[in-house]
N, C-alpha and C positions, 0 to 999 in steps of 0.2 A: 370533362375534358381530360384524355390523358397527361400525364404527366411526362416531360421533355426528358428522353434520354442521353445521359452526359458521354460525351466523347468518352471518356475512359469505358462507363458503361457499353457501348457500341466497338470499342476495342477489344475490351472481352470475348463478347459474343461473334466477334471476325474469329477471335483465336481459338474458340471452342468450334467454329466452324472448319477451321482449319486443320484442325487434328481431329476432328469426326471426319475431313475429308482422307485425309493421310492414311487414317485407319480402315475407311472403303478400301482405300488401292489396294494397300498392302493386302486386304482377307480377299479381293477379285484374284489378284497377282498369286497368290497362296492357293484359289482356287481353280484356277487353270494349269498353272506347276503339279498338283496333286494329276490333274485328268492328265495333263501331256505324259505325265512317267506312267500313270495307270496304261495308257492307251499304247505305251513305247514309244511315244512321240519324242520324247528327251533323250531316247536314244542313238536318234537317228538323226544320220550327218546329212542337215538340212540348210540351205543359206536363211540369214532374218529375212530375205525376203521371199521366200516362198513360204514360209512360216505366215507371215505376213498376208500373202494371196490367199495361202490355204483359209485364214481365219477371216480372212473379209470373204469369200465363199460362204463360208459356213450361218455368220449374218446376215447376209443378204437371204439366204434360205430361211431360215427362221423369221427372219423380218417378214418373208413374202407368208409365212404360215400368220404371224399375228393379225396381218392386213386384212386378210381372208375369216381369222375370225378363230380360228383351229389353235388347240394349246398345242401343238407341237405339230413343226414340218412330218411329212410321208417319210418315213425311212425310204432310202436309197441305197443301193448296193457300194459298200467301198471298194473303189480300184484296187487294184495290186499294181506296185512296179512295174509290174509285165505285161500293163493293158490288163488283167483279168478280173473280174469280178468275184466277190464274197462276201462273206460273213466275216464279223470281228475276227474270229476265232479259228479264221479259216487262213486265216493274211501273218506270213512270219514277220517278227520283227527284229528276226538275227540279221538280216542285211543282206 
């Protein structure tokens, strides 16, 4: 039979979860901040909510690639400002 773990025991292990969790956030939050400035997205005078739209887009893509079975959504062409389509490298991010 195992042995009864003591409330203080079970406190611990809340607090070790607790700051394994803190520490996800923070290296997910570290890892999106790195892409947004790589990509000029931290650039760019955006409202949080279209930030927001843009990234629930981008999930739901992906999500619809896992469903299916594919380690990664089809590339798609990114818009430009001006209705146009491109490539990364094709799209300014001078504004």
């Amino acid at each position: 039979m195992a042995a009864k773990s003591s409330i203080s025991d079970i406190d611990a292990q809340i607090e070790k979860l607790r700051e394994r969790r803190r520490s996800m956030i923070a290296k997910s939050a570290e890892r999106f901040a790195r892409a947004a400035t790589k990509s000029g997205l931290a650039e760019m005078e955006i409202t949080d909510e279209e930030v927001d739209r843009i990234l629930e887009e981008i999930a739901v893509r992906f999500q619809k690639g896992e469903k299916k079975g594919v380690a990664h959504a089809s590339a798609s062409p990114h818009r430009q400002p001006n209705g146009g389509t491109g490539t990364p490298a094709e799209i300014s991010h001078d504004g």
